[in-house]
Structures are given as structure tokens and as C-alpha cells.
SEZAKE-66638 format. One record per residue (C-alpha): residue in one letter; x, y, z. Coordinates in steps of 0.05 Angstrom, whole numbers, padded with zeros to 5 digits. Each point is the difference from the previous one (the first is absolute). Example, Ala and Ser with C-alpha at 12.3 -4.5 7.8 and 13.67 -1.06 7.14 Angstrom:
! SEZAKE-66638
aa=A&px=00246&py=-00090&pz=00156
aa=S&px=00027&py=00069&pz=-00013
! end
This chain:
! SEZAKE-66638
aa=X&px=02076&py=01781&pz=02002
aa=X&px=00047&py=00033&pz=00036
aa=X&px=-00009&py=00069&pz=00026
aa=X&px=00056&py=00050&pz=-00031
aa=X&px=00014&py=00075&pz=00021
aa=X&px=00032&py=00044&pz=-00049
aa=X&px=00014&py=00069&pz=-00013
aa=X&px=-00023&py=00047&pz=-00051
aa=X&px=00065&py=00001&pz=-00044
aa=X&px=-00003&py=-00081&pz=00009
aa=X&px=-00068&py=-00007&pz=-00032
aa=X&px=00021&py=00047&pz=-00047
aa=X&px=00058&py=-00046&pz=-00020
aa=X&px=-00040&py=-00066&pz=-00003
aa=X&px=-00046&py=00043&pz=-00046
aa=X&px=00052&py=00025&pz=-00039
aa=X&px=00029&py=-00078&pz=-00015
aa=X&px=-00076&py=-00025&pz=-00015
aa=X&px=00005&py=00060&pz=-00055
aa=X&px=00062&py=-00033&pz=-00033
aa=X&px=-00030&py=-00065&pz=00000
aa=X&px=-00065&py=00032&pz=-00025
aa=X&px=00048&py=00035&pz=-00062
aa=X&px=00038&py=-00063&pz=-00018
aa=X&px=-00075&py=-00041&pz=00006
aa=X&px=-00028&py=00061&pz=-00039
aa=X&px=00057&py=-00007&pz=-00059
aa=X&px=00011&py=-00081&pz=-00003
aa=X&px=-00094&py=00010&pz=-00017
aa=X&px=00020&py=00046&pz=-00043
aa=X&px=00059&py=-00038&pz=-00049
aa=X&px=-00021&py=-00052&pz=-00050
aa=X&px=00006&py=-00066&pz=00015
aa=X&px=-00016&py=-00049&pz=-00060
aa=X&px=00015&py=-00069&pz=00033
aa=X&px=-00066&py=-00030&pz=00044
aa=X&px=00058&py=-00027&pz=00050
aa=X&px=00035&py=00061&pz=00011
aa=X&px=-00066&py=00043&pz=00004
aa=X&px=-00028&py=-00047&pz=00052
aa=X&px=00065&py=00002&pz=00039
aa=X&px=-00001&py=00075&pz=-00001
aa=X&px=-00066&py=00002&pz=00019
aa=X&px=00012&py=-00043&pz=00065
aa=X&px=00053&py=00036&pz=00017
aa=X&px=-00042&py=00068&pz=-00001
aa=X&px=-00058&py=-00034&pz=00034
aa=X&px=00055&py=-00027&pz=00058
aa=X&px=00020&py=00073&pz=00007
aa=X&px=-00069&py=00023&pz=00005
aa=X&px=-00009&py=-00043&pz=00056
aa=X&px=00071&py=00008&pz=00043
aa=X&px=-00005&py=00070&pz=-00013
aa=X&px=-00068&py=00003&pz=00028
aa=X&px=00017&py=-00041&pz=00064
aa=X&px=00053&py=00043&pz=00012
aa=X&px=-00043&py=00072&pz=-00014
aa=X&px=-00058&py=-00050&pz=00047
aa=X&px=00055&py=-00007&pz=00061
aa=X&px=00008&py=00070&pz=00001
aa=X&px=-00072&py=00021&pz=00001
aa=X&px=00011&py=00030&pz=-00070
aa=X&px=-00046&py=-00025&pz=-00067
aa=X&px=00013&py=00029&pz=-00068
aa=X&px=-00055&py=00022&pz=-00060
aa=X&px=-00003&py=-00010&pz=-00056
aa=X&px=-00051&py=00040&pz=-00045
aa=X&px=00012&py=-00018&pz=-00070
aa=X&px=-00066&py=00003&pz=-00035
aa=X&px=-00030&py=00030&pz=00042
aa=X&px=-00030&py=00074&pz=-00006
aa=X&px=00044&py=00054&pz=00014
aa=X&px=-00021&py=00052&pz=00059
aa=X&px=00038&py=00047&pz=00021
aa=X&px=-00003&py=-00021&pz=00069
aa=X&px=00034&py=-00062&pz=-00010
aa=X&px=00075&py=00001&pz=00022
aa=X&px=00036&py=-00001&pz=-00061
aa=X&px=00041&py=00049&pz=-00039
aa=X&px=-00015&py=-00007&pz=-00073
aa=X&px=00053&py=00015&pz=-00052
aa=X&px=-00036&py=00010&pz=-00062
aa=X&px=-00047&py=00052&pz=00032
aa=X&px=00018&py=00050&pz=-00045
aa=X&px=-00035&py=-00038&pz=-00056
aa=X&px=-00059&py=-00014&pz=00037
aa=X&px=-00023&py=00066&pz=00021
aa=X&px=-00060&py=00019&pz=-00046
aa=X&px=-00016&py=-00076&pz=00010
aa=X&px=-00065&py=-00031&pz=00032
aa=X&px=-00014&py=-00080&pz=00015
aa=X&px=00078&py=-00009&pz=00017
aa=X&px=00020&py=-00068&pz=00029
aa=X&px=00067&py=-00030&pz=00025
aa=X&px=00042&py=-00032&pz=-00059
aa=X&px=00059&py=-00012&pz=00036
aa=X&px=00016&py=-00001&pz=00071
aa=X&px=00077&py=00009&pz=-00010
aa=X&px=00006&py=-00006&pz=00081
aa=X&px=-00056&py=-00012&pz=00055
aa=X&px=-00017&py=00034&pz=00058
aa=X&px=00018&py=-00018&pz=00063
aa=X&px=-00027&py=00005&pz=00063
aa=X&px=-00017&py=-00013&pz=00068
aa=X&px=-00048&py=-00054&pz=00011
aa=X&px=-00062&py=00023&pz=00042
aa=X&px=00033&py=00083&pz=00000
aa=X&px=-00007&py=00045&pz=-00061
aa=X&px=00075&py=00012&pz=00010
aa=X&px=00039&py=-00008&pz=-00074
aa=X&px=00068&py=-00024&pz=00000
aa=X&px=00009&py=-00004&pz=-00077
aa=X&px=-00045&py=00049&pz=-00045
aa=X&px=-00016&py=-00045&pz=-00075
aa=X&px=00021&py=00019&pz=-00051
aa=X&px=-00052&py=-00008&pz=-00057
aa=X&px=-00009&py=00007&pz=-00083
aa=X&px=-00068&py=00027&pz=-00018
aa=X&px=-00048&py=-00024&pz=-00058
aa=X&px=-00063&py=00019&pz=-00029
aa=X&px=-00057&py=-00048&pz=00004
aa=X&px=-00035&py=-00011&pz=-00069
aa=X&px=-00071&py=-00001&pz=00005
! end
């Protein structure tokens, strides 16, 4: 693959497109879809963006996360935006990942904080 250089406010921009594809991905999951065909197009089309979108974030030494499901810590890069009703809560876990992280690939450095919906695990 080609080596790119880029600066700061660049990688900031291919970050912020990946987010918009991540929102429209995130709402065409989210709408009903009754007909198999039209569920199984949608779905390649999100699973084709998942991979572009990750070539692209791949050429620029970026990656994204995604933690849905996962425990919540509150190390993890993420502002959450239901915190407020979470507070007196323990065995918290990530419901929704509304955007990922993004970062660096081999460097701790963060281009795009996640943005993240809490739940409680039952059990």
C-alpha cells in the first residue's frame, strides 16, 4: 500500500467523513426493514462500507473501535451521553456505540473520542 503523509486537520477530516458514514450505517441498522431482499441489500451495503471505510482509516495508519457490549471503564475513550442515569450504577456495559473511537494505529493518539450509550448488565 502506498505510503501517505498527512496533517493533523487532514486525519481529522478523513475521521470526520468515516463518522458520517458510521451515522447513516448506524440509522439504515436501526430502521425496519420487512422485505428479506431489501434487508440483505442493506446489509451488504453496510458490510461494503465497513470495509472501504476501513481501507481508507488502514491507508492512513488510523483503525476505529468499536466497544458495543463490551464493559464500560472509564478509561476507555468514549464520552457517554446517558451518564447521568448511570451514576449510582455498577456492572455497566456499552449498549450503543453511537460513534467509535478513532485512533492512531500503533500510538495512543485519539483522533475521534466515541461516543457511547450505557446499560446495566442483568445478572
Amino acid at each position: 500500500m502506498e505510503e501517505v503523509t498527512v496533517n493533523k486537520e487532514q486525519l481529522e477530516n478523513i475521521a470526520n467523513i468515516f463518522i458520517e458514514g458510521w451515522n447513516l450505517k448506524s440509522a439504515w441498522e436501526r430502521s425496519g426493514i420487512y422485505h428479506e431482499a431489501d434487508r440483505r441489500r442493506r446489509q451488504n451495503q453496510i458490510e461494503r462500507f465497513n470495509q472501504r471505510a476501513g481501507l481508507l482509516l488502514k491507508k492512513f495508519h488510523m483503525t476505529f473501535l468499536d466497544f458495543t457490549g463490551q464493559p464500560y471503564a472509564v478509561e476507555l475513550p468514549v464520552q457517554v451521553i446517558n451518564a447521568e442515569d448511570c451514576q449510582n450504577m455498577s456492572h455497566l456495559y456499552i449498549q450503543i456505540m453511537k460513534q467509535p473511537v478513532i485512533k492512531m494505529v500503533d500510538t495512543e493518539e485519539i483522533i475521534h473520542m466515541g461516543i457511547v450509550v450505557l446499560g446495566k448488565q442483568e445478572g
